[in-house]
N, CA and C atoms as an extended XYZ file, in Angstrom:
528
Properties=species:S:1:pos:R:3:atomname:S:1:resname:S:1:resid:I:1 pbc="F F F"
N        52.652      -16.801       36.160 N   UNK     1
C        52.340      -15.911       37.264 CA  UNK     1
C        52.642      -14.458       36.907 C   UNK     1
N        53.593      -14.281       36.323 N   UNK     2
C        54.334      -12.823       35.779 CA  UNK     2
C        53.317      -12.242       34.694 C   UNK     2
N        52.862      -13.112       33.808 N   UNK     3
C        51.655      -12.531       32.783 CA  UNK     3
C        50.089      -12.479       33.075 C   UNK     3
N        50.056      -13.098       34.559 N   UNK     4
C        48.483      -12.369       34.619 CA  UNK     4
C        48.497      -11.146       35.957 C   UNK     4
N        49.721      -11.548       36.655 N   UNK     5
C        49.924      -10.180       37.525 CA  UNK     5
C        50.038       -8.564       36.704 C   UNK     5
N        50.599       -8.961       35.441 N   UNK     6
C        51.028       -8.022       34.559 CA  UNK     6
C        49.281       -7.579       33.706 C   UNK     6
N        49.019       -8.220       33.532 N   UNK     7
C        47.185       -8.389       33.035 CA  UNK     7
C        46.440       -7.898       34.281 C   UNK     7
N        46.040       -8.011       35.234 N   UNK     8
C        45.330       -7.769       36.353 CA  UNK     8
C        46.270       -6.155       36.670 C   UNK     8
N        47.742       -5.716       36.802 N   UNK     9
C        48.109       -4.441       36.903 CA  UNK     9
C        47.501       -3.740       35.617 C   UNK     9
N        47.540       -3.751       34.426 N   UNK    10
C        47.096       -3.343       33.256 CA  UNK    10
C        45.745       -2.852       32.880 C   UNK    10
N        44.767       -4.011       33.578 N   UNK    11
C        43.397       -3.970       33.994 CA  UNK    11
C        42.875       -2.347       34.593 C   UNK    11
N        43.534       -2.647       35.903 N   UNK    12
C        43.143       -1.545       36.559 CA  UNK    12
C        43.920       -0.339       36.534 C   UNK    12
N        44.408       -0.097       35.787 N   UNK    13
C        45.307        1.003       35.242 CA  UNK    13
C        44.302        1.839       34.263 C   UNK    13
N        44.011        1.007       33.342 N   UNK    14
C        42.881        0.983       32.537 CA  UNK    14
C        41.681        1.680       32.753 C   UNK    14
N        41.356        0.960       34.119 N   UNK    15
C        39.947        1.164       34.746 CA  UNK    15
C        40.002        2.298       35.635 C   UNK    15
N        41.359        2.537       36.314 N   UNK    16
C        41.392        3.959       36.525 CA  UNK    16
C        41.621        5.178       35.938 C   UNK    16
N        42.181        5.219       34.235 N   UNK    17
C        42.076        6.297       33.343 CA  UNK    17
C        40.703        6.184       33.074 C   UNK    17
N        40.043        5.739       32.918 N   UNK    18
C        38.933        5.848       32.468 CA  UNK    18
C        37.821        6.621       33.069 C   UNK    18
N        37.880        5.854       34.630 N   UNK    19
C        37.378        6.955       35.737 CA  UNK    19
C        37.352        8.563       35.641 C   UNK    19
N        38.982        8.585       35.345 N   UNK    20
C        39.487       10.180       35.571 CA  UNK    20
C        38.887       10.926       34.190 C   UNK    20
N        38.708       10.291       33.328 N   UNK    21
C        38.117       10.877       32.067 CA  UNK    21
C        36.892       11.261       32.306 C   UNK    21
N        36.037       11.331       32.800 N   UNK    22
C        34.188       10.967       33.173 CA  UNK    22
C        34.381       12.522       33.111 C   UNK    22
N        33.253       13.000       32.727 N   UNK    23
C        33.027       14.442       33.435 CA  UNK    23
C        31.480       14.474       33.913 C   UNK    23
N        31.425       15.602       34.689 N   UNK    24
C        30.269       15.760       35.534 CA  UNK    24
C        30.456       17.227       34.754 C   UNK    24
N        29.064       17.451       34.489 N   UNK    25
C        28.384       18.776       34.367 CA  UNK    25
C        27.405       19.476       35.512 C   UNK    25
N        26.730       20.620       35.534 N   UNK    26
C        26.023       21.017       36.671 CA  UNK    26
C        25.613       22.226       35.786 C   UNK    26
N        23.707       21.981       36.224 N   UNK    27
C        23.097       22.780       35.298 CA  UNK    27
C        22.347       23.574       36.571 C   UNK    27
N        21.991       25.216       36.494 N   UNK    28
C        21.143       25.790       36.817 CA  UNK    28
C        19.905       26.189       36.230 C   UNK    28
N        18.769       26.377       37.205 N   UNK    29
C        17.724       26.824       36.490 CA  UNK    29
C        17.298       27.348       36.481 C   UNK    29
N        17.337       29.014       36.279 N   UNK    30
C        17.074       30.139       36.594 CA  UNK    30
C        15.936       30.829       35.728 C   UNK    30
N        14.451       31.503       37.177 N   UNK    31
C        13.676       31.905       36.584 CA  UNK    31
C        13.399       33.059       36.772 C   UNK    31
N        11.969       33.191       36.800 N   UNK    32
C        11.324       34.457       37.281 CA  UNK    32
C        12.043       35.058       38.539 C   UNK    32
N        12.162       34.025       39.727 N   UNK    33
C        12.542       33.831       40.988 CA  UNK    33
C        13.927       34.414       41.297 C   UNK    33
N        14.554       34.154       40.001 N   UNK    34
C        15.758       34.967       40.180 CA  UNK    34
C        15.962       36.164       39.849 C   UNK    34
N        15.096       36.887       38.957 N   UNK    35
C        15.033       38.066       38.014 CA  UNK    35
C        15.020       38.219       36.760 C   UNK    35
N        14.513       36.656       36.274 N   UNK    36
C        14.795       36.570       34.357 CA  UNK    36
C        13.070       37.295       34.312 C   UNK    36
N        13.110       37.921       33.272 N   UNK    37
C        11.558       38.848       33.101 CA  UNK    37
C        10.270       38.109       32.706 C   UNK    37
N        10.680       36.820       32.262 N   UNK    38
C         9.968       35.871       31.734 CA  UNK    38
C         9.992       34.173       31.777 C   UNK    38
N        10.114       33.847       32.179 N   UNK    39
C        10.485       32.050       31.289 CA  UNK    39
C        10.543       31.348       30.123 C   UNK    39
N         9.867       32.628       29.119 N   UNK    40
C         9.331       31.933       27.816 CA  UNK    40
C        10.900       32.320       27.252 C   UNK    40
N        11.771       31.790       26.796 N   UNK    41
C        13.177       32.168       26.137 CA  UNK    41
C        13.185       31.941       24.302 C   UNK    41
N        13.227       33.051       23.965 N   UNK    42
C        13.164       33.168       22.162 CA  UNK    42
C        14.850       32.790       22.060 C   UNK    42
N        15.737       33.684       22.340 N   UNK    43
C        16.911       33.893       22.093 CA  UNK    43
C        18.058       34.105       22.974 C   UNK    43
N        19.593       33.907       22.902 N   UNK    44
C        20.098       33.996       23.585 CA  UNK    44
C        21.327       34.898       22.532 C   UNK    44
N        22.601       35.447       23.522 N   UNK    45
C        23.887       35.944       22.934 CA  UNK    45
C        24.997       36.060       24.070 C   UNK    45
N        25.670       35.857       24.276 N   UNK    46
C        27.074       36.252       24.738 CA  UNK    46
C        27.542       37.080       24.137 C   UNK    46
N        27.878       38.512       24.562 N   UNK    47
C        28.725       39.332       24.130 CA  UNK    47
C        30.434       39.027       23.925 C   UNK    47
N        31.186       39.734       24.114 N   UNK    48
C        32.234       40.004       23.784 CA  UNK    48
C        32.907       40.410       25.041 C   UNK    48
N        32.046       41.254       26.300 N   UNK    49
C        32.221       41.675       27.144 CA  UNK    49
C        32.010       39.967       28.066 C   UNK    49
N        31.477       38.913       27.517 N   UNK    50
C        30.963       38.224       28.710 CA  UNK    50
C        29.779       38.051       29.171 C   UNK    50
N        28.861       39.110       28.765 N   UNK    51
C        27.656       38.923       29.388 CA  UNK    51
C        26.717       37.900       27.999 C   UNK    51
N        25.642       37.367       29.172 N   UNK    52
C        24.764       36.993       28.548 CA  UNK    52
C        23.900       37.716       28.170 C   UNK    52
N        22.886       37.644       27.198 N   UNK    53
C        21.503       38.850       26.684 CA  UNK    53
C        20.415       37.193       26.537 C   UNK    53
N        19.608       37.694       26.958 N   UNK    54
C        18.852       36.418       27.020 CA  UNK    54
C        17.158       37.409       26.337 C   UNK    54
N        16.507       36.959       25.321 N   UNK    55
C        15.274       37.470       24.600 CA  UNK    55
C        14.072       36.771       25.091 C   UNK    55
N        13.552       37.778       25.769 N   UNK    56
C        12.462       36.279       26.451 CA  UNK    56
C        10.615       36.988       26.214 C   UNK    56
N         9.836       36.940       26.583 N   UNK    57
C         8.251       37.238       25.981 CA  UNK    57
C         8.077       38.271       26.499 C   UNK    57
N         8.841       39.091       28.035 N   UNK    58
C         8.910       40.054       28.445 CA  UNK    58
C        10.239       41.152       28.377 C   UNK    58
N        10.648       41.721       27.372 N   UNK    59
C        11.365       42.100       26.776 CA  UNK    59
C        13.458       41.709       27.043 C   UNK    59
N        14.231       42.227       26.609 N   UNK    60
C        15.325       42.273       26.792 CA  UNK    60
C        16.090       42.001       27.899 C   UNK    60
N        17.299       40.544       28.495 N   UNK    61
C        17.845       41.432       29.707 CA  UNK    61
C        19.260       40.955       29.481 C   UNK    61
N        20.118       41.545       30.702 N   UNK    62
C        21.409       40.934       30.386 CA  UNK    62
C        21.741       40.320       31.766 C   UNK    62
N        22.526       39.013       31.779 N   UNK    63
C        22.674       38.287       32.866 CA  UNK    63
C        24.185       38.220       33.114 C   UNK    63
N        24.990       38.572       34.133 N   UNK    64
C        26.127       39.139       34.365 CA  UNK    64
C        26.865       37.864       35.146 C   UNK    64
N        26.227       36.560       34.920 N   UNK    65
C        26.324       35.506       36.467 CA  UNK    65
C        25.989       36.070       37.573 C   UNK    65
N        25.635       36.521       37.684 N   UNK    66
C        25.255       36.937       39.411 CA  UNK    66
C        23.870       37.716       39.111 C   UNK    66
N        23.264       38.039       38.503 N   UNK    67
C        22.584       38.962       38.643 CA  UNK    67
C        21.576       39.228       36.937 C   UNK    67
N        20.505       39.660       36.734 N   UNK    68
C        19.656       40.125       35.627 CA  UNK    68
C        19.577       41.593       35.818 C   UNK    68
N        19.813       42.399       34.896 N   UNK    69
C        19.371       43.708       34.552 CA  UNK    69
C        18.514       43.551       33.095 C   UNK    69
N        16.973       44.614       33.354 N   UNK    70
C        16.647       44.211       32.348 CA  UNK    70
C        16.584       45.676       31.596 C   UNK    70
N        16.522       45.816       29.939 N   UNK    71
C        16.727       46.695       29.404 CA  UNK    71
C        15.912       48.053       30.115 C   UNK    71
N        15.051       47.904       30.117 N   UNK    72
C        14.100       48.828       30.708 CA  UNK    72
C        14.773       49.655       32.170 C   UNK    72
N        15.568       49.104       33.126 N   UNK    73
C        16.384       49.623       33.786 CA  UNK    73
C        17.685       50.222       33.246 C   UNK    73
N        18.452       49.514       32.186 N   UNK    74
C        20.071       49.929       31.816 CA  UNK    74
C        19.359       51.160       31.093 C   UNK    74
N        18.312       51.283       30.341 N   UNK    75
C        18.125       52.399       29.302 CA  UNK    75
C        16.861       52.866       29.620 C   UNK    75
N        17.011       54.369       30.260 N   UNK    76
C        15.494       54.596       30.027 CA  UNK    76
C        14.568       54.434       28.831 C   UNK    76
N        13.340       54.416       28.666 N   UNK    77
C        12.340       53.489       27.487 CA  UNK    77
C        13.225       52.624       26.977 C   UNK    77
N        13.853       51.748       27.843 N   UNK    78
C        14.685       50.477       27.152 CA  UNK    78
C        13.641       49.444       26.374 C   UNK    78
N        12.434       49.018       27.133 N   UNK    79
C        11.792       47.931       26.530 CA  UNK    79
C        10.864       48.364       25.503 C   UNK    79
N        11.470       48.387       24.385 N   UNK    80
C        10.750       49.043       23.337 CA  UNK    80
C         9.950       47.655       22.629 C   UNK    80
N         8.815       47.430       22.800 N   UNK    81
C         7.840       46.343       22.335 CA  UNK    81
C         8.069       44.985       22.886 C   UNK    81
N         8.283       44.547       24.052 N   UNK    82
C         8.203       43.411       24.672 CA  UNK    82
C         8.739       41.819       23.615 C   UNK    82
N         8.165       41.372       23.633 N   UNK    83
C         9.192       39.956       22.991 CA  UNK    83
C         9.757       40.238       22.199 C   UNK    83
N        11.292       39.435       22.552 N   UNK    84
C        12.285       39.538       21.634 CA  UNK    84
C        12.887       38.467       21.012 C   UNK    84
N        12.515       38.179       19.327 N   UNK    85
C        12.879       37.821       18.895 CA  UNK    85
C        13.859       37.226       18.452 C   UNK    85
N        14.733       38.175       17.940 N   UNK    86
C        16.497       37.358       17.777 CA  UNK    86
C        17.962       38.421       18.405 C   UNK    86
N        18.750       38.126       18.870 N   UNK    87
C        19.767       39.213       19.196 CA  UNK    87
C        20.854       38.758       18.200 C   UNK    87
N        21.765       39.554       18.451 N   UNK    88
C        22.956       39.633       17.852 CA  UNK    88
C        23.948       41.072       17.948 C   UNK    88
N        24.914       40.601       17.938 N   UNK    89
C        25.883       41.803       18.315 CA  UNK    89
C        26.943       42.105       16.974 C   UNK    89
N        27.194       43.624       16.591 N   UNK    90
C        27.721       43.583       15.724 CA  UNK    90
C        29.168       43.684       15.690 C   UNK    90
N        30.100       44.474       14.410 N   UNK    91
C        31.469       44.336       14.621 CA  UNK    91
C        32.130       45.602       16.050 C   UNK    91
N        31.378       46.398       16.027 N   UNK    92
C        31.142       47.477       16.919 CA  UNK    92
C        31.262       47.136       18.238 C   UNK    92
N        30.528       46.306       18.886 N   UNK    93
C        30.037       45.872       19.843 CA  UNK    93
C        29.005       46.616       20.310 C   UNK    93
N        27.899       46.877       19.579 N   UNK    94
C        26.500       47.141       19.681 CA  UNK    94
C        25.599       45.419       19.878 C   UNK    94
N        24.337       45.602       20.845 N   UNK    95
C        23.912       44.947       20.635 CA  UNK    95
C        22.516       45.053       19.748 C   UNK    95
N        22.008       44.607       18.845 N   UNK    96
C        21.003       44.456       17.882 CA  UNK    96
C        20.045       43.588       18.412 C   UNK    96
N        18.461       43.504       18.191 N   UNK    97
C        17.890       42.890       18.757 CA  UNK    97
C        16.384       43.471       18.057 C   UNK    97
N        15.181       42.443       17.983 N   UNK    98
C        13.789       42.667       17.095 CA  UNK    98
C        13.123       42.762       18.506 C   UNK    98
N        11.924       43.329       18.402 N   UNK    99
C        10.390       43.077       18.947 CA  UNK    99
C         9.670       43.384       17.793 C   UNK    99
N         7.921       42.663       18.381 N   UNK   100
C         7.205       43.830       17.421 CA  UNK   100
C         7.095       45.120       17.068 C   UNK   100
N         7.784       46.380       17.483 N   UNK   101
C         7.643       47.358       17.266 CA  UNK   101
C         8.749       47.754       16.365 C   UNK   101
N         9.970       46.628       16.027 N   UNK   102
C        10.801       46.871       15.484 CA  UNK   102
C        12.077       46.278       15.508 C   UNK   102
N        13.356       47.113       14.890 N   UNK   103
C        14.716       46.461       15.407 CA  UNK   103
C        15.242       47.673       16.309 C   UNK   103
N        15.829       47.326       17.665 N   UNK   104
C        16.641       48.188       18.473 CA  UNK   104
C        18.180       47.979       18.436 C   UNK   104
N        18.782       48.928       18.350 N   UNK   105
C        20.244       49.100       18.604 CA  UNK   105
C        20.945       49.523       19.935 C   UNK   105
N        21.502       48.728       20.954 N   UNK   106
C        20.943       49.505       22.125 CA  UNK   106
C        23.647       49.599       21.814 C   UNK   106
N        23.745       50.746       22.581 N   UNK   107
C        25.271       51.004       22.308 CA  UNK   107
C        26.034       50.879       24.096 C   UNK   107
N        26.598       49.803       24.626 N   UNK   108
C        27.200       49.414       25.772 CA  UNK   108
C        27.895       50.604       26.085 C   UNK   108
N        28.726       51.167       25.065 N   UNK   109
C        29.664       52.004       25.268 CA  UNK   109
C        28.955       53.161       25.328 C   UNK   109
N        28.100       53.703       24.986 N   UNK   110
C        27.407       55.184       25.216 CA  UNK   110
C        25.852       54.948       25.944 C   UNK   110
N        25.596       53.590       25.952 N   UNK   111
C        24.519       53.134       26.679 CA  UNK   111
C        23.711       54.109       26.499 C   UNK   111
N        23.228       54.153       24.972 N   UNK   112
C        22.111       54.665       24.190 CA  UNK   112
C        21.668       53.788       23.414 C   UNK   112
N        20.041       54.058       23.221 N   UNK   113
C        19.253       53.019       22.767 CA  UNK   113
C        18.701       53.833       21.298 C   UNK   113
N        18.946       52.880       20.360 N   UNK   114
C        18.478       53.340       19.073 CA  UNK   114
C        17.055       52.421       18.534 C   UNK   114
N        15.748       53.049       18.231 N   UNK   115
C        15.040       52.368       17.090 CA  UNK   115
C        14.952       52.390       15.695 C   UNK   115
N        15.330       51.588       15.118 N   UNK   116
C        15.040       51.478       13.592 CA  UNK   116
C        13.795       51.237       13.514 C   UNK   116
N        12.779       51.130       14.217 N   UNK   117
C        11.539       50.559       13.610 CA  UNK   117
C        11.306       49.459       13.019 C   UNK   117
N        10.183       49.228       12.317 N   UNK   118
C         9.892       48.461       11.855 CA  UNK   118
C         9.838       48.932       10.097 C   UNK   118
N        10.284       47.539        9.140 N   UNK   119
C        10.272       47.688        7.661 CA  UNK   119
C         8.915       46.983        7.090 C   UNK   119
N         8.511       47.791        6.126 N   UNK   120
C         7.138       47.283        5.636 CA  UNK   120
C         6.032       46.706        6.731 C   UNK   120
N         6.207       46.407        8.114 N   UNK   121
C         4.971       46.401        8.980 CA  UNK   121
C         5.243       44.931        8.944 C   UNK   121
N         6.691       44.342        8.784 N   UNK   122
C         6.944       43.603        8.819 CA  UNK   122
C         7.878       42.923       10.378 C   UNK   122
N         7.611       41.848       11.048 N   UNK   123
C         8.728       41.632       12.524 CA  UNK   123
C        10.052       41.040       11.738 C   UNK   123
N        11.039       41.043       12.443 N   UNK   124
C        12.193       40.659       12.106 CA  UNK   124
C        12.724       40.108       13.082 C   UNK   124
N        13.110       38.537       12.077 N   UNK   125
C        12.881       37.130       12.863 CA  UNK   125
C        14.548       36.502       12.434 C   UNK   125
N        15.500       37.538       11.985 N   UNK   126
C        17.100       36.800       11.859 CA  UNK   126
C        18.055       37.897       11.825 C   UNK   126
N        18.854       37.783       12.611 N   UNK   127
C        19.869       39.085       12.322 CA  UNK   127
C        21.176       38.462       12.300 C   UNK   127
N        22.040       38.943       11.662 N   UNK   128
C        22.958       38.577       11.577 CA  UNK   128
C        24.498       39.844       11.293 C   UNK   128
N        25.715       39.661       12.035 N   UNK   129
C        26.320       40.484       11.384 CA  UNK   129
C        27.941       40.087       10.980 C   UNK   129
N        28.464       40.646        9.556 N   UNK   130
C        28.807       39.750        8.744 CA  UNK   130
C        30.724       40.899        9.356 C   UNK   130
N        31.640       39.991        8.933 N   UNK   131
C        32.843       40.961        9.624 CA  UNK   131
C        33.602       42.147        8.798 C   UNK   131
N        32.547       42.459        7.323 N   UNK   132
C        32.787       43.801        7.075 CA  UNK   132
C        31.564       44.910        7.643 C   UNK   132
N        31.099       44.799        8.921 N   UNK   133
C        30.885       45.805        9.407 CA  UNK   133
C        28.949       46.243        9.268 C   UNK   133
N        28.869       45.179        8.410 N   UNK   134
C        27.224       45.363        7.603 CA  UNK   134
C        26.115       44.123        8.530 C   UNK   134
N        24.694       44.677        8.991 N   UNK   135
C        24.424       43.838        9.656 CA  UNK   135
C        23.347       43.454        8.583 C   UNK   135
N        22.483       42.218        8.911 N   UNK   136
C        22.027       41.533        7.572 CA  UNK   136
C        20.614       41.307        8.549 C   UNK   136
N        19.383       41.873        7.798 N   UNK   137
C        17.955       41.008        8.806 CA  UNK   137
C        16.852       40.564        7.765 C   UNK   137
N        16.435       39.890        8.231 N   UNK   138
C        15.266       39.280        7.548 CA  UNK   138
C        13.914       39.895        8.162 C   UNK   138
N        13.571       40.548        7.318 N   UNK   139
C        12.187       41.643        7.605 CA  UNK   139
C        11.071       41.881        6.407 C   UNK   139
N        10.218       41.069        6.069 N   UNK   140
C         9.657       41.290        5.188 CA  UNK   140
C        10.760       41.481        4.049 C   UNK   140
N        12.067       40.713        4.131 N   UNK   141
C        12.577       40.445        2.702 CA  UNK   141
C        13.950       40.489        3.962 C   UNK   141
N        15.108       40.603        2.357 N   UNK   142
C        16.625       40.606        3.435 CA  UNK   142
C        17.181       42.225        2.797 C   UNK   142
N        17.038       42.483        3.873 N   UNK   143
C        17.533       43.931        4.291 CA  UNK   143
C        19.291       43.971        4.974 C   UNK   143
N        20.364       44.821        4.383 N   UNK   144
C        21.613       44.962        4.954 CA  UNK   144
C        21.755       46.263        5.047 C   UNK   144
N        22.310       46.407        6.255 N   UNK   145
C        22.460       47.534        7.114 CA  UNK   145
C        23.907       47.986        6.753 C   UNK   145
N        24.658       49.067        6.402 N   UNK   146
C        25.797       49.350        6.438 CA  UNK   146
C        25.835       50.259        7.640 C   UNK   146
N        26.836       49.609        8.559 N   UNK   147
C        26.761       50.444        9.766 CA  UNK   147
C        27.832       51.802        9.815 C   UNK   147
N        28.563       51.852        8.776 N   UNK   148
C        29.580       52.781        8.749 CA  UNK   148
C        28.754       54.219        8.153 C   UNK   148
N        28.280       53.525        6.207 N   UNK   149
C        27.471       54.498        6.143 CA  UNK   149
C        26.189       54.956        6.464 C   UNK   149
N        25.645       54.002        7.286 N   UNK   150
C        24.154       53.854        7.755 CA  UNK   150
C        23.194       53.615        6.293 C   UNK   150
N        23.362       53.095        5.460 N   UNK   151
C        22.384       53.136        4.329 CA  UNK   151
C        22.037       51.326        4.630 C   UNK   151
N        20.801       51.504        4.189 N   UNK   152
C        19.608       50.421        4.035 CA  UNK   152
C        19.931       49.816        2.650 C   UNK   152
N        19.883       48.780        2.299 N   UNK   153
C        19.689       48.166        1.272 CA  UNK   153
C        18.820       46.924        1.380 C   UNK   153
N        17.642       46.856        0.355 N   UNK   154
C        16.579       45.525        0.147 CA  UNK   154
C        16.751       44.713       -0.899 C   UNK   154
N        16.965       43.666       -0.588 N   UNK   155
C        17.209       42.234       -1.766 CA  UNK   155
C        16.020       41.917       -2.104 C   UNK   155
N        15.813       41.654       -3.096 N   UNK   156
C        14.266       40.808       -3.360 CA  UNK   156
C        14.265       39.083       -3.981 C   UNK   156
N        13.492       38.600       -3.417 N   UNK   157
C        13.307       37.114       -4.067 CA  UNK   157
C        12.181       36.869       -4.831 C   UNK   157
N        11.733       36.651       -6.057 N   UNK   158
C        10.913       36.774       -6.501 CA  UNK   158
C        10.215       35.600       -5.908 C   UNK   158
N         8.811       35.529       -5.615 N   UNK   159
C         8.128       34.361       -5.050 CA  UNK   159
C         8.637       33.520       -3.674 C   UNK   159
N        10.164       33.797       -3.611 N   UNK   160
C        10.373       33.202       -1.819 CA  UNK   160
C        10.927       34.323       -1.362 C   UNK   160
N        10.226       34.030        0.193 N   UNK   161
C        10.371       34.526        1.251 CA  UNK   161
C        11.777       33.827        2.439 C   UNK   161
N        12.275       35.153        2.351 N   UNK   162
C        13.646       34.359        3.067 CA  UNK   162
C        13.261       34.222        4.858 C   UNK   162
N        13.996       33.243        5.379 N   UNK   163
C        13.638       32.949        6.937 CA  UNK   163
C        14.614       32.678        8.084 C   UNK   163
N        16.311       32.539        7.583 N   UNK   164
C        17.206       32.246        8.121 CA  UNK   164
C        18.109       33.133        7.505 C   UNK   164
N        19.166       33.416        8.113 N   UNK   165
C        20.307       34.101        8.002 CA  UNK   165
C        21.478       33.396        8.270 C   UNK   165
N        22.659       32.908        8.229 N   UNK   166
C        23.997       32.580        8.735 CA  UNK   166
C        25.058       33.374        8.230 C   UNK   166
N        26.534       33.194        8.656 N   UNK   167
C        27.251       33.901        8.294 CA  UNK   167
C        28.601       33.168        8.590 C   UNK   167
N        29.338       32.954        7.424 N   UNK   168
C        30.558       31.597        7.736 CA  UNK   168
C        31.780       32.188        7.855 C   UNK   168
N        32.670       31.260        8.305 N   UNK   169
C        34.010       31.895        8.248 CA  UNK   169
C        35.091       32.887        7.636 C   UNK   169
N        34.349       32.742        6.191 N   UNK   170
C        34.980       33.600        5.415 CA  UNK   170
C        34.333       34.797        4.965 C   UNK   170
N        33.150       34.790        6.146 N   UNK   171
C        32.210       36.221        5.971 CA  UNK   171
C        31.231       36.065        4.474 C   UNK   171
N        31.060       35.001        3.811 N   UNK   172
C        29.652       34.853        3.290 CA  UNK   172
C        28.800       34.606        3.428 C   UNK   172
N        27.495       35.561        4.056 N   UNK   173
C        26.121       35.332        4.511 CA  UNK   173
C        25.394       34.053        3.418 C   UNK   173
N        25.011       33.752        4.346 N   UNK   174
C        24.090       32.554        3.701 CA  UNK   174
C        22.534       32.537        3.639 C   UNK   174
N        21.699       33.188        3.434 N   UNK   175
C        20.182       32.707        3.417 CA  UNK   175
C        19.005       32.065        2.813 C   UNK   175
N        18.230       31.162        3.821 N   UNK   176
C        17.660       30.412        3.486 CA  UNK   176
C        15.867       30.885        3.203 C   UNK   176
């Protein structure tokens, strides 16, 4: 009697950690309807500050939880060439970001918008930035940005074309 009362307490001891483990998630779905500029979504980023930057077919925005601002409001001529490709934020806390017309630098802290343009008439489809300070894009080849001294530098691959960017823990870019 003592070893299945002890089995049947054990049971449901059991069956109630298990319960308490479960998790429930809860997804929103936020569109046009709410103020996203588009539905079509290329890219996403979380800043540093918290916010989201979401890259969608109708240019740039940032989503604060509560609310969308889209570049074109935070910066006058903010939406410089409509779809956006890839974002990324650097050691600075600039955010970086492609359209067709180019790469933009837009600056939180002076909330000025910079164009680099476009390289060789080429879009730029990977950005990346590495934690000495240098941002890395794939633009008609792999191009690194030194953001301190502002100088350009172009890598060449003979016969391949690079298409991915990463950047690992110990700050060695990787491309594919």
């Amino acid at each position: 009697m003592k070893r299945s009362l002890f089995l049947i307490l054990t049971l449901i001891t059991l069956s109630v950690s298990t319960l308490k483990a479960e998790r429930y998630y809860s997804f929103d779905h936020i569109t046009t309807a709410d103020g996203l500029p588009s539905n079509t979504i290329y890219c996403t980023l979380q800043d540093r500050s918290g916010f989201m930057w979401i890259g969608t077919l109708d240019g740039l925005t940032r989503y604060d939880g509560n609310g969308f601002r889209n570049m074109r409001d935070i910066v006058k001529n903010g939406d410089i060439g409509g779809n956006v490709f890839t974002i990324c934020e650097d050691s600075e806390g600039q955010i970086w970001y492609s359209t067709p017309s180019g790469v933009s630098i837009y600056n939180p802290a002076a909330g000025s918008l910079q164009n680099l343009g476009r390289h060789d008439d080429s879009s730029c489809f990977s950005i990346v930035a590495d934690p000495k300070g240098r941002v890395w894009l794939i633009s008609g080849g792999l191009i690194r940005y030194d953001c301190t001294t502002l100088e350009m530098k172009q890598y060449e691959f003979e016969g391949v074309w690079p298409t991915s960017l990463a950047v690992d823990s110990y700050g060695t870019v990787w491309v594919s």
